[in-house]
C-alpha positions in Angstrom: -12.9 -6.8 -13.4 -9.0 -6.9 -14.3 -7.8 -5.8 -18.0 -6.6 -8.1 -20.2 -3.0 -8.1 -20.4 -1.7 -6.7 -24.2 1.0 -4.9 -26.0 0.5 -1.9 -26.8 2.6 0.4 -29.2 3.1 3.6 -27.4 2.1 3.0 -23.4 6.0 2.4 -22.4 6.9 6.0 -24.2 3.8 7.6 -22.2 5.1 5.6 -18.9 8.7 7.1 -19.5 7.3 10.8 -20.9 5.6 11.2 -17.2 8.3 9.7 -15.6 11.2 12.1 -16.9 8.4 15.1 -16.0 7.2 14.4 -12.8 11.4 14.1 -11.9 12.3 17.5 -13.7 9.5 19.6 -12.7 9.6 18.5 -8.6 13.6 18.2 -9.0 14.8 21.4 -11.3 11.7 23.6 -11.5 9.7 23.1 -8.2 12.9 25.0 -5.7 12.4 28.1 -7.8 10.1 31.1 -7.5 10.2 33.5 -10.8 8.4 36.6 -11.9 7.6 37.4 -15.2 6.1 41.0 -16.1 5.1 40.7 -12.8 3.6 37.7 -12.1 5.3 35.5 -9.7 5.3 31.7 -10.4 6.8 28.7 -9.3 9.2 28.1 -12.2 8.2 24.1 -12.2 4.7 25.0 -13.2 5.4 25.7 -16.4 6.1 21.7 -17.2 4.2 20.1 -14.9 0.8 20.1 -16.0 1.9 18.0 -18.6 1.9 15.2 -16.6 -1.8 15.7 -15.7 -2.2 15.4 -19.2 -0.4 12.9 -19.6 -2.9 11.1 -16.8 -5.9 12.6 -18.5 -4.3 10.7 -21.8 -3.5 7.5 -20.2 -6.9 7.2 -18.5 -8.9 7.8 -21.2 -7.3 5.4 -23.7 -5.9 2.4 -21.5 -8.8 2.7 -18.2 -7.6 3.4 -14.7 -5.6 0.6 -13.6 -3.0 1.2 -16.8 -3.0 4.5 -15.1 -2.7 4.0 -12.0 0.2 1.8 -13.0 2.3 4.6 -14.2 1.4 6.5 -11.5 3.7 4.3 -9.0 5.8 4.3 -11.5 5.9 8.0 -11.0 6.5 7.7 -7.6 8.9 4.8 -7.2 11.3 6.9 -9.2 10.9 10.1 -7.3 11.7 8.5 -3.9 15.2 7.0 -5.3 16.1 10.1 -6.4 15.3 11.8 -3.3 16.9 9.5 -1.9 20.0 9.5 -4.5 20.0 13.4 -3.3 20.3 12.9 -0.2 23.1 10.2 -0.6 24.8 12.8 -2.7 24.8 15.9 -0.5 26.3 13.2 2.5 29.2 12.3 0.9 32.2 14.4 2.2 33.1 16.8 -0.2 36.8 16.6 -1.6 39.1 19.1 -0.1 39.4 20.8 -3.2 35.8 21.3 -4.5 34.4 24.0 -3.0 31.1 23.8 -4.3 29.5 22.0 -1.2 27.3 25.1 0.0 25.4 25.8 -3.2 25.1 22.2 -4.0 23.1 22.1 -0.8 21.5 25.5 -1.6 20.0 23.5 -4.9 19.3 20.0 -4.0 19.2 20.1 0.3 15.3 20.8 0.2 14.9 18.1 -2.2 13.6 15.2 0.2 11.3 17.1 1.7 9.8 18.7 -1.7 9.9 15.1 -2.7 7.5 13.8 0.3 5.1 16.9 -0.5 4.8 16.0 -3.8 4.4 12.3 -3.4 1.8 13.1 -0.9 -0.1 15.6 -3.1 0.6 14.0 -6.0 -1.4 10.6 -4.5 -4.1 12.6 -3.8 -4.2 14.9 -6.8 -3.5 12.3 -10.0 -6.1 9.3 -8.6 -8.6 11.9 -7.8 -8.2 13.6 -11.5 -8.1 9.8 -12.5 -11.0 8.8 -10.5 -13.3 11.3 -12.2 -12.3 11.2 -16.0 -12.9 7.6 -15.5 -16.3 8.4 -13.9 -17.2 11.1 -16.8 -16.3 8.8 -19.0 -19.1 6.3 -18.0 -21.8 9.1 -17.3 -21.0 11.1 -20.7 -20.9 7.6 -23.1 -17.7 8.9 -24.3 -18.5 12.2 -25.6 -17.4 15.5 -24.3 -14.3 14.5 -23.7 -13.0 18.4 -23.2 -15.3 18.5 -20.0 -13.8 15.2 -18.4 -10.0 16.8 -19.5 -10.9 20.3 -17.8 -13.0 19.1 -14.7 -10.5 16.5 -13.7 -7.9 18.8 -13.6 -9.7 21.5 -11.9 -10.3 19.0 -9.0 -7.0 16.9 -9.3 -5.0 20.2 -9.6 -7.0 21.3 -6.7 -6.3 18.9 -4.5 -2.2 18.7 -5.7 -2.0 22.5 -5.3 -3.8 22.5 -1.6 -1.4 19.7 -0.2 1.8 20.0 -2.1 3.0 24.1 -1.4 1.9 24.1 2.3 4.1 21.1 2.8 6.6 21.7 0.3 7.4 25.8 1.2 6.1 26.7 4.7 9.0 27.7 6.8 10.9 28.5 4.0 8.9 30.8 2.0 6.8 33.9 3.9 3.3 32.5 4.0 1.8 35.3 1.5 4.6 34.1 -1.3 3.3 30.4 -0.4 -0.3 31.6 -1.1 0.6 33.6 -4.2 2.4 30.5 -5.9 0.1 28.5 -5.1 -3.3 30.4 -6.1 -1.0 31.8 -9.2 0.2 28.2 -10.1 -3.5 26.4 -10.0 -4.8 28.9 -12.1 -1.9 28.4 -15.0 -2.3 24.2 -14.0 -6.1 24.8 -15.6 -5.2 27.1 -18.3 -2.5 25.0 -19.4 -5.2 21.7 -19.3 -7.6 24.1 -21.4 -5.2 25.5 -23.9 -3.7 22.0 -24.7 -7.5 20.4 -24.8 -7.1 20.5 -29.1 -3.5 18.8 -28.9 -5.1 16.9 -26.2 -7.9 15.4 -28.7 -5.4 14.4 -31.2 -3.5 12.8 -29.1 -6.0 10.9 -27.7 -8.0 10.1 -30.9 -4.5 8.9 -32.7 -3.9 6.6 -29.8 -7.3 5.3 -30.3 -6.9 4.1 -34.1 -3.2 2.9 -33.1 -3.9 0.9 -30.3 -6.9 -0.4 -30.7 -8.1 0.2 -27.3 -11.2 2.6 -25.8 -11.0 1.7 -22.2 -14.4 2.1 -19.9 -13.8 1.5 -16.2 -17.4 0.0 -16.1 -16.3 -2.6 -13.2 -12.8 -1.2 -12.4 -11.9 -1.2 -8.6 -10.5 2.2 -8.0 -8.8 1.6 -5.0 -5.4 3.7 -5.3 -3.3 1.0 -3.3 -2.8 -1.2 -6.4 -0.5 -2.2 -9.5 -2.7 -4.3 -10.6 -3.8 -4.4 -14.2 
């Protein structure tokens, strides 16, 4: 059954708020490996879960296919800026700018993390979709921390399993690959579990606003779909 088509107040600002982080945290953060009184992190993890939140928000209040919408959204603009990146970087450098080598340093693995995370990302945000939707229906609306926290710990799951293989094999030694990428899940839950109070008001104040309590009772959850 398709959603009736309505304005709502605040879904374009959500549509734009995981827009602008799924761009910064695969662009700016995602390329760089930090350590932190000893822990060693991939420096885009400290944004990114947002985004799943951001899902976790969108699901919950406006149903899957408003989701899924801004999903694609997601991912439309993180191809044209890999591909604006790559455009970049192939442009011949001016004979006085001598800046080409760490421009490519920054920005030359960009395509590739790109693909990984689209990939990942496909997989990851419908699955953590797919079951907060699904909770949603078998808990009657209640518990809404255990659909915020298990979606993520499958979505993030799934992300976290495709995205560094893909993403950092080949560049990074294999044990560094596995570190992030064990170290980074488990601050991708934490982070879900910490914001779940922030999460609640956020959720219950677009509620009241909007006027809308979505259930994805006869939803078709097929990921290969804008349709609302």
């Amino acid at each position: 059954m398709q959603q009736t088509h309505r304005a709502f107040k605040y879904y374009d600002f959500l549509v734009a708020a995981f827009v602008t982080i799924l761009l910064c945290a695969n662009i700016i953060g995602a390329g760089k490996v930090a350590t932190v009184h000893g822990f060693t992190f991939g420096a885009g993890i400290v944004f990114f879960p947002l985004s799943y939140i951001f899902g976790d928000v969108l699901t919950e209040v406006y149903g899957y296919a408003r989701a899924r919408r801004v999903v694609w959204s997601g991912f439309a603009a993180l191809i044209f800026a890999s591909f604006m990146c790559w455009f970049i970087l192939a442009l011949p450098a001016a004979k006085d700018w001598h800046m080409q080598k760490e421009y490519e340093a920054v920005l030359g693995s960009t395509p590739r993390i790109a693909l990984a995370s689209l990939i990942a990302f496909f997989a990851g945000e419908f699955s953590n979709s797919f079951i907060l939707a699904k909770m949603k229906i078998f808990t009657k609306g209640r518990y809404l921390w255990s659909r915020t926290i298990g979606s993520t710990v499958v979505g993030e799951g799934v992300d976290s399993l495709i995205f560094y293989p893909l993403a950092f094999l080949g560049l990074w030694e294999p044990q560094l690959v596995l570190t992030v990428m064990c170290t980074n899940y488990c601050i991708k839950v934490l982070t879900e579990v910490v914001m779940t109070p922030v999460t609640y008001k956020v959720v219950h104040f677009l509620k009241k606003k909007e006027n809308e309590d979505y259930y994805d009772t006869q939803t078709d959850f097929t990921p290969f779909s804008v349709e609302v």
